[in-house]
C-alpha positions as a Python dict, from the first residue, in 0.01 Angstrom:
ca = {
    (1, 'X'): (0, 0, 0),
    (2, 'X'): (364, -13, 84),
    (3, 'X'): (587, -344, -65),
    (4, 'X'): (590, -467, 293),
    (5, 'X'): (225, -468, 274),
    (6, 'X'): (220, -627, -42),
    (7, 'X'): (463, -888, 46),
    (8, 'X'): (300, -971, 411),
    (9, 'X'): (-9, -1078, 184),
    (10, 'X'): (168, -1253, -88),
    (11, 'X'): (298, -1443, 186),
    (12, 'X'): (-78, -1517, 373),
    (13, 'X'): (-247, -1588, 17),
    (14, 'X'): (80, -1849, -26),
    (15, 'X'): (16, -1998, 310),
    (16, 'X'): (-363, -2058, 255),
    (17, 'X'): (-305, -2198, -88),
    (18, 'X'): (-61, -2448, 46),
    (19, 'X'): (-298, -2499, 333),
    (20, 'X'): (-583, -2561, 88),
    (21, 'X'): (-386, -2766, -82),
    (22, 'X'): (-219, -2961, 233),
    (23, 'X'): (-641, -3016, 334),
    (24, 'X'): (-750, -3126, -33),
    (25, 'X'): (-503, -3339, -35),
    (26, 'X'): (-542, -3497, 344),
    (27, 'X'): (-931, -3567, 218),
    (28, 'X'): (-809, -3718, -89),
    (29, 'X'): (-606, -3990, 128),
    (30, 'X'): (-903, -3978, 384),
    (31, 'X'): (-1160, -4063, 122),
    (32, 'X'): (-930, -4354, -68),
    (33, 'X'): (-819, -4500, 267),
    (34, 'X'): (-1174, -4545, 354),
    (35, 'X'): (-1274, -4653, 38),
    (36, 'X'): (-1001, -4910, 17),
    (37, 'X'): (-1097, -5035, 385),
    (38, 'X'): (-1473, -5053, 308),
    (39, 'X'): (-1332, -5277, 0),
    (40, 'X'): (-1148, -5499, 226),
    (41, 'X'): (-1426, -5543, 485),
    (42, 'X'): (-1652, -5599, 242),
    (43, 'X'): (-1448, -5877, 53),
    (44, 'X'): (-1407, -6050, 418),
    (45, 'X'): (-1798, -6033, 438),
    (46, 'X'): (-1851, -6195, 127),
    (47, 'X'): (-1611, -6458, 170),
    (48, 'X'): (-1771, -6539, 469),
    (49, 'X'): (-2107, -6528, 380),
    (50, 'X'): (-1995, -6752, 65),
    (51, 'X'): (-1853, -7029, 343),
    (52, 'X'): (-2179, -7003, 538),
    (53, 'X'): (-2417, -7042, 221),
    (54, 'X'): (-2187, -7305, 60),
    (55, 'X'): (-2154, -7513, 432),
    (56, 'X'): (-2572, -7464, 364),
    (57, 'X'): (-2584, -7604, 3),
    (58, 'X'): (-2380, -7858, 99),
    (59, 'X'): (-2598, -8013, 321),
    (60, 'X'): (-2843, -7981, 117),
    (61, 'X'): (-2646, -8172, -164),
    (62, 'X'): (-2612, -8445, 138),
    (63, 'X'): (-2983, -8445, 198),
    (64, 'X'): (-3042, -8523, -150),
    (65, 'X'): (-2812, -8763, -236),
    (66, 'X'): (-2926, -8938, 93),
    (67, 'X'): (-3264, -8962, 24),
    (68, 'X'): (-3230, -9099, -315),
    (69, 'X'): (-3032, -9385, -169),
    (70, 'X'): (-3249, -9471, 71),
    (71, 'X'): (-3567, -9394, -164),
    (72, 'X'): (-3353, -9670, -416),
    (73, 'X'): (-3229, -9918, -124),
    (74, 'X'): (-3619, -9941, -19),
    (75, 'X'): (-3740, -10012, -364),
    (76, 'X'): (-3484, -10332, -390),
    (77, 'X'): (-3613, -10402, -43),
    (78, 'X'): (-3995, -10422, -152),
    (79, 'X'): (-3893, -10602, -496),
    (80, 'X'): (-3715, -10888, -350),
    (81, 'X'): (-3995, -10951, -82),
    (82, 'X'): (-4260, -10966, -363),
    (83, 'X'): (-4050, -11216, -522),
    (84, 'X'): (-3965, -11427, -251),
    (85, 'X'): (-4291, -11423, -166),
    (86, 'X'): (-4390, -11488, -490),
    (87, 'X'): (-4149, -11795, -517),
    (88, 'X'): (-4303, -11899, -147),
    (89, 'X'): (-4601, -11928, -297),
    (90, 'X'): (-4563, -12149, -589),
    (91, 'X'): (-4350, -12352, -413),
    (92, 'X'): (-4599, -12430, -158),
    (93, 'X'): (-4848, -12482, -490),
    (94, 'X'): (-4636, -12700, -664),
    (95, 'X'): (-4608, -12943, -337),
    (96, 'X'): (-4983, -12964, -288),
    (97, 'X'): (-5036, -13046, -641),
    (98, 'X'): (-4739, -13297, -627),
    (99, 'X'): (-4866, -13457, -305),
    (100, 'X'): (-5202, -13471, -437),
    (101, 'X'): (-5384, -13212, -244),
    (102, 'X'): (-5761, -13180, -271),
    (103, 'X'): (-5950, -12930, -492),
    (104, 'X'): (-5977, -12653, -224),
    (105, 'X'): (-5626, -12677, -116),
    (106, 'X'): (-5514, -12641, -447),
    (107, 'X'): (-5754, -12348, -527),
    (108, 'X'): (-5614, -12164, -207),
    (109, 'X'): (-5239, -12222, -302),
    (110, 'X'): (-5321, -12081, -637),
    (111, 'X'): (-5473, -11831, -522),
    (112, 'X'): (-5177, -11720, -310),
    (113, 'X'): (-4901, -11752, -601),
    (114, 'X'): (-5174, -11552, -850),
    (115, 'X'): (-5209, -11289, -536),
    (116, 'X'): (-4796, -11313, -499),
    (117, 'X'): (-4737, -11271, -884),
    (118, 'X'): (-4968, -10985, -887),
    (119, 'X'): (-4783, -10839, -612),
    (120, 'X'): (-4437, -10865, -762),
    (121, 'X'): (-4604, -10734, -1104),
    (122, 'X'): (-4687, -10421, -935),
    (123, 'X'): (-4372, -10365, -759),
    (124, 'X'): (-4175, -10432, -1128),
    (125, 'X'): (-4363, -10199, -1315),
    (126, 'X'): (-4424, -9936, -1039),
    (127, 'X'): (-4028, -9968, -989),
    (128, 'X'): (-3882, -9623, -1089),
    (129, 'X'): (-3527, -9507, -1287),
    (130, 'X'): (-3262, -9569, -1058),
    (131, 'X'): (-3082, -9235, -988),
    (132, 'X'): (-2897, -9243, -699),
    (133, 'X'): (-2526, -9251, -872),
    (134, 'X'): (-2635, -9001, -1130),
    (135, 'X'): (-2782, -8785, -840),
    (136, 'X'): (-2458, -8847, -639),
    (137, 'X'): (-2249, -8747, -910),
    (138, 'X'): (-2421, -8439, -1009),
    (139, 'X'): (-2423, -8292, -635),
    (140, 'X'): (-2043, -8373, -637),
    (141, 'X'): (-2027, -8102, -903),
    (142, 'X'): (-2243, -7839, -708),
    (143, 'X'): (-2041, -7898, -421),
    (144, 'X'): (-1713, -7850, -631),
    (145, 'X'): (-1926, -7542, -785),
    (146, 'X'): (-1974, -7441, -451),
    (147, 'X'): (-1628, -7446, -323),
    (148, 'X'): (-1484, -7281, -609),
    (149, 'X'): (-1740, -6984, -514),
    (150, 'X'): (-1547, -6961, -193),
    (151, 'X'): (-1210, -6977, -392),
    (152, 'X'): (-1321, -6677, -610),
    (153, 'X'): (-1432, -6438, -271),
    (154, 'X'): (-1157, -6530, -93),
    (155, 'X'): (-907, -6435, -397),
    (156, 'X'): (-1130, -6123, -445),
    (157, 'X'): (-1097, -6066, -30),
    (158, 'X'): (-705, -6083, -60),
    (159, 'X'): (-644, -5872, -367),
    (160, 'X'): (-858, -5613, -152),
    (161, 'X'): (-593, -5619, 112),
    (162, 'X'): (-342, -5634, -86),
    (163, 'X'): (-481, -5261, -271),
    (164, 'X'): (-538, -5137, 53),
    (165, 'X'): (-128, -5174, 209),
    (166, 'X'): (-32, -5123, -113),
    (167, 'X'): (-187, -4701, -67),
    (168, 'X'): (-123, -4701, 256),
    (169, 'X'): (192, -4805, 280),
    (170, 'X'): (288, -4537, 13),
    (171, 'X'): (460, -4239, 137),
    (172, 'X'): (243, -3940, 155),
    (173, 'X'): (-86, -4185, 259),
    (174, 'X'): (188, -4315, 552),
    (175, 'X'): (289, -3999, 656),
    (176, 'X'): (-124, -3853, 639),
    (177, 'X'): (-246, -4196, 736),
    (178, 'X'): (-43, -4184, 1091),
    (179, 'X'): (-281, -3940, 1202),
    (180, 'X'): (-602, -4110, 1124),
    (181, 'X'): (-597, -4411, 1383),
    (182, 'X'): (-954, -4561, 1196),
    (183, 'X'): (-702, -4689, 945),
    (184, 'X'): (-472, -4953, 1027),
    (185, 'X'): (-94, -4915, 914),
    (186, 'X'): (-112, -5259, 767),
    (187, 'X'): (-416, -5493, 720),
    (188, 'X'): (-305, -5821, 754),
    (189, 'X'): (-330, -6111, 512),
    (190, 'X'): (-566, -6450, 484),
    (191, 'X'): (-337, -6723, 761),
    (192, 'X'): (-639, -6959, 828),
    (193, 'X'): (-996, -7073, 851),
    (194, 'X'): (-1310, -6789, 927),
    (195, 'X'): (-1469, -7131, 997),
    (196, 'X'): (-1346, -7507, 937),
    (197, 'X'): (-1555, -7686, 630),
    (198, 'X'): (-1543, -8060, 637),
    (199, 'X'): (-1743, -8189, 377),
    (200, 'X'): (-1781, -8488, 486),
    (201, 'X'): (-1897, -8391, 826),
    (202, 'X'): (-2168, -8176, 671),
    (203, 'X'): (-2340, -8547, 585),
    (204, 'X'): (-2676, -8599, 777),
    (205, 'X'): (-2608, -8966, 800),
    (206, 'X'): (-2322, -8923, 1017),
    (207, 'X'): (-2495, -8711, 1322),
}
């Protein structure tokens, strides 16, 4: 084999190393640019999904605090009509006995404030712990649990982006990523609302 020879293939074996190299290299950018943008398409899912379930607990929260007032606002309701009618009734006793009322009259008055006073007895002792602030309170705290759940993804979503046009905006991964058009050059940051959350407007009471 004559030096010519030898050099000619020197020369190929050079070429396919480098070209080896050049490919290894491409699917090493390939594989972390896809990696990275799978990262920040799955941090934008999860902050979303984190929005959706916490606009869900927090109606929930609503619900409960909502029924609990009502539940509590009903029980005053059915306490002070026991005792007013309670106080009806041996009002209306104390008349006929002071005006002199005959034997049945009398027994049918006291009947009425002993059927009154039982009535108010049950609604006292059937009258149950007032929770409605404490219940109030404590879904104020899931909802603040739940909003700093959406915090935490959406940090988690920008650092994500931030990884990603920090590699891709490097030089080799620029130069390599300019032929793959699934990448973007630049994936750009958080500006706004995925979806508005009004607390407030999540309240039941207020449809």
């Amino acid at each position: 084999m004559t030096r010519a020879s030898i050099g000619i293939a020197a020369v190929i074996i050079v070429i396919v190393l480098i070209a080896l190299v050049f490919l290894s290299s491409m699917v090493g950018v390939w594989n972390r640019l896809n990696r990275d943008y799978q990262a920040v398409e799955g941090g934008r899912s999860q902050y979303s999904a984190a929005l959706n379930t916490c606009t869900e607990k927090i109606k929930g929260v609503w619900e409960i605090s909502n029924q609990y007032m009502k539940h509590e606002s009903e029980t005053f309701m059915a306490v002070a009509r026991a005792r007013s009618g309670y106080e009806t009734a041996r009002d209306a006793f104390e008349r006929a006995a002071a005006e002199g009322k005959g034997t049945e009259e009398l027994t049918k008055a006291g009947t009425e404030v002993v059927s009154a006073a039982m009535a108010f007895r049950i609604q006292v002792e059937a009258y149950p712990e007032l929770r409605a602030v404490e219940a109030t309170q404590e879904n104020m705290r899931n909802m603040e649990s739940s909003v700093n759940e959406i915090k935490t993804a959406l940090d988690d979503w920008i650092v994500t982006i931030k990884k990603y046009n920090t590699y891709r905006g490097s030089a080799w991964p620029a130069i390599v990523g300019g032929f793959m058009k699934k990448f973007p050059a630049e994936i750009k940051y958080y500006e706004g609302e995925i979806k508005k959350l009004d607390v407030n407007e999540l309240n039941p009471e207020k449809k």
